[in-house]
C-alpha positions in Angstrom: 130.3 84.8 61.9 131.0 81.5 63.3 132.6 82.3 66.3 130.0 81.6 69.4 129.6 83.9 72.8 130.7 81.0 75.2 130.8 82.6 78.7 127.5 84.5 77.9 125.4 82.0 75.9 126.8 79.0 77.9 125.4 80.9 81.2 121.9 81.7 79.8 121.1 78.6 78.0 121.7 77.0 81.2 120.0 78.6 84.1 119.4 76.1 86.5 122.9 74.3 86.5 126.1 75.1 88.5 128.5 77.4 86.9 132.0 77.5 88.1 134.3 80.7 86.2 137.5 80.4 87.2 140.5 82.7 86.3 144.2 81.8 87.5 146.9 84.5 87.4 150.0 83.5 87.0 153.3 85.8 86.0 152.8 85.9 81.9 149.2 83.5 81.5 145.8 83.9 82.7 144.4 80.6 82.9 140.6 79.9 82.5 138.1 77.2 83.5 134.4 77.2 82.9 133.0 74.3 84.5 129.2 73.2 84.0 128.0 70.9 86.3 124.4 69.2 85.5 122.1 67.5 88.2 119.1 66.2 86.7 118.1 64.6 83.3 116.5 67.6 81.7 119.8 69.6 82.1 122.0 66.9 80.8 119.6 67.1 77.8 120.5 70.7 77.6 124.0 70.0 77.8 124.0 68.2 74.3 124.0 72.0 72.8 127.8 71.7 73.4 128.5 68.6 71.9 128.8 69.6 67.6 130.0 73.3 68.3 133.1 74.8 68.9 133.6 77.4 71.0 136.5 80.4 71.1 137.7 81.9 73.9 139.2 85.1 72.2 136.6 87.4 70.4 139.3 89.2 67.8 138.0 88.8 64.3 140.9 87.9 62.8 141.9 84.9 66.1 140.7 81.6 65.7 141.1 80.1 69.3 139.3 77.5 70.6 138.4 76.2 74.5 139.5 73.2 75.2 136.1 71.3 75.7 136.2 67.9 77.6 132.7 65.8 79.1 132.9 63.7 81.6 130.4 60.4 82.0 127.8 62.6 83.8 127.4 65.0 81.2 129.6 67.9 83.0 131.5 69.7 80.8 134.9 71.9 81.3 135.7 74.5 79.1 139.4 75.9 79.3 142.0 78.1 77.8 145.3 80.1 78.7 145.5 83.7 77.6 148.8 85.8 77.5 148.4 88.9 79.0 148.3 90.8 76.0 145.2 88.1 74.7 143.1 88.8 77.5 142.2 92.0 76.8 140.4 90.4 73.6 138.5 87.4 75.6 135.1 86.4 76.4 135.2 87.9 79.8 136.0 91.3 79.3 133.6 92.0 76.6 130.9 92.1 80.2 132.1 94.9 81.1 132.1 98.7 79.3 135.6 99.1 80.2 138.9 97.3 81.1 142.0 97.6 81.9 145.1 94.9 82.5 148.3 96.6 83.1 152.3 95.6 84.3 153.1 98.6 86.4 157.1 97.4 87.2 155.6 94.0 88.3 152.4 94.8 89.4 149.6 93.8 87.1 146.4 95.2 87.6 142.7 93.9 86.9 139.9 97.3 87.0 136.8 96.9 85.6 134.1 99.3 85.2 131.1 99.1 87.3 128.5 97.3 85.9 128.5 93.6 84.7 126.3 93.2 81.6 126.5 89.4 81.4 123.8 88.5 83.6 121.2 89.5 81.0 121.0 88.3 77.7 118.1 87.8 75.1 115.5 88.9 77.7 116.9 85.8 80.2 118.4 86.8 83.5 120.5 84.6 85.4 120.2 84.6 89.3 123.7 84.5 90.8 127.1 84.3 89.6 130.3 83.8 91.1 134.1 84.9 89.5 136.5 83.0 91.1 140.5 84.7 90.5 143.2 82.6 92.2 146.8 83.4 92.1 149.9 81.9 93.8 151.2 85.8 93.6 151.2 88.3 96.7 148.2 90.4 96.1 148.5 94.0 96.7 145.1 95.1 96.3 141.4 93.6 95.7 137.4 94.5 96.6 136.7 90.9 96.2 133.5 89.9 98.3 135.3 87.2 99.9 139.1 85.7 100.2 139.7 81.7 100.2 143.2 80.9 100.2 144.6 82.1 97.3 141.3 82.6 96.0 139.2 85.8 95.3 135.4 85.8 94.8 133.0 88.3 93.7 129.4 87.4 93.7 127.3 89.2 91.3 123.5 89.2 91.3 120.7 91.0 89.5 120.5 93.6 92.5 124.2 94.3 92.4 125.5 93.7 88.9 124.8 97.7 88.4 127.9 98.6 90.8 130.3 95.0 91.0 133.4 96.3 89.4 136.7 94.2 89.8 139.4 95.4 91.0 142.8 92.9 91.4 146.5 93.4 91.7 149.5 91.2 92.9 152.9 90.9 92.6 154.8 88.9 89.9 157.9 89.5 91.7 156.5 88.1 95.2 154.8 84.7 96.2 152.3 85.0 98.2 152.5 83.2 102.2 151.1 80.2 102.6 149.7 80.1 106.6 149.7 77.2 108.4 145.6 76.1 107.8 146.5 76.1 104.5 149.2 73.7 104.6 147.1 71.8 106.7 144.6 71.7 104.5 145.9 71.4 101.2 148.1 68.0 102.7 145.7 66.6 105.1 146.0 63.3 103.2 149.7 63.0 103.6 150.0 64.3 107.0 147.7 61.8 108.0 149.5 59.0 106.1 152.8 60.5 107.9 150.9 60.0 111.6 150.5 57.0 110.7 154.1 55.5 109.9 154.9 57.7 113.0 153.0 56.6 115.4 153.8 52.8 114.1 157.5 53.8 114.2 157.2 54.7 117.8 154.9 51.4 118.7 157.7 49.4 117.0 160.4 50.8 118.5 159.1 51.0 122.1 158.2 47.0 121.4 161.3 46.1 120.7 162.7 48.0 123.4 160.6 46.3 125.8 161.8 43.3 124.5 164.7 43.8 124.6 164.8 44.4 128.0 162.7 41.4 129.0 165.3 39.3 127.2 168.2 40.9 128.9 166.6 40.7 132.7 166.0 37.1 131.7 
């Protein structure tokens, strides 16, 4: 069998660097990111296991998908595929888990896991900490995620609570979720700035021309 075990091979071979797994909801995809970033010499030499393999994202036998893989000039690499609802059942991701379910209840899809997650050991090799990141721009009705960013849900899974870190997740398709106002701040901090800017020099213009102006006619 050719077909490779990315999300668990990927994270085992390369204890030590910084894994990012990142899943995006959206109202008929399931977009998702694995990003490996390296920090020293030695991991970038591990890194070269990537580089004359392909990888698949979907583990059905008779599927041939493949990540996208891209490397950047520091050796990071991003790995990265959209699922359709119906795929995801068969991807990398839920094969860490004994069961899982992804449901469309009138609108409402629904992420439920069982409780442990078996991807932390592999081979005899243990990684230390991982986090699942699940962003969607959705309204999201239910979730036991560990912690809320945004529009982004994080579980943090160790080895002293991978035995009971099920995932629960549900949102909307019909809703969008509310954006609050630190958000917006946040997200356009760079063009509210830049718009400031052209303000405040609007208002230095104007009120120098109006003084001006009123020189000129006192004159």
């Amino acid at each position: 069998m050719k077909k490779n075990i990315l999300l668990i091979t990927m994270l085992i071979f390369l204890t030590g660097c910084s894994v990012n797994y990142n899943l995006k909801f959206n109202k008929d995809t399931i977009e998702e990111n694995i990003t490996i970033n390296v920090e020293n010499d030695q991991e970038k030499q591990n890194t070269k296991y990537f580089e004359n393999r392909d990888f698949y994202a979907i583990i059905d036998a008779k599927t041939e998908s493949q990540y996208k893989k891209e490397k950047d000039k520091n050796s990071n690499y991003n790995f990265s595929y959209e699922y359709s609802l119906k795929d995801f059942k068969n991807s990398r991701f839920t094969s860490c888990y004994d069961a899982y379910t992804l449901t469309d209840n009138d609108g409402i899809i629904s992420l439920n896991t069982s409780k442990k997650f078996k991807c932390l050991t592999y081979d005899y090799n243990n990684i230390d900490n991982l986090t699942i990141n699940i962003t969607t721009d959705y309204k999201v009705v239910e979730t036991n995620a560990d912690e809320v960013e945004g529009n982004t849900y994080k579980w943090n899974i160790n080895k002293n609570n991978s035995e009971n870190k099920p995932i629960k997740f549900s949102y909307n398709v019909n809703k969008k979720r509310r954006i609050i106002l630190s958000e917006f701040l946040k997200e356009n901090k760079l063009s509210i700035i830049i718009a400031l800017i052209a303000l405040s020099l609007f208002v230095l213009i104007t009120i120098s021309i109006y003084i001006k102006h009123k020189i000129v006619n006192k004159i």
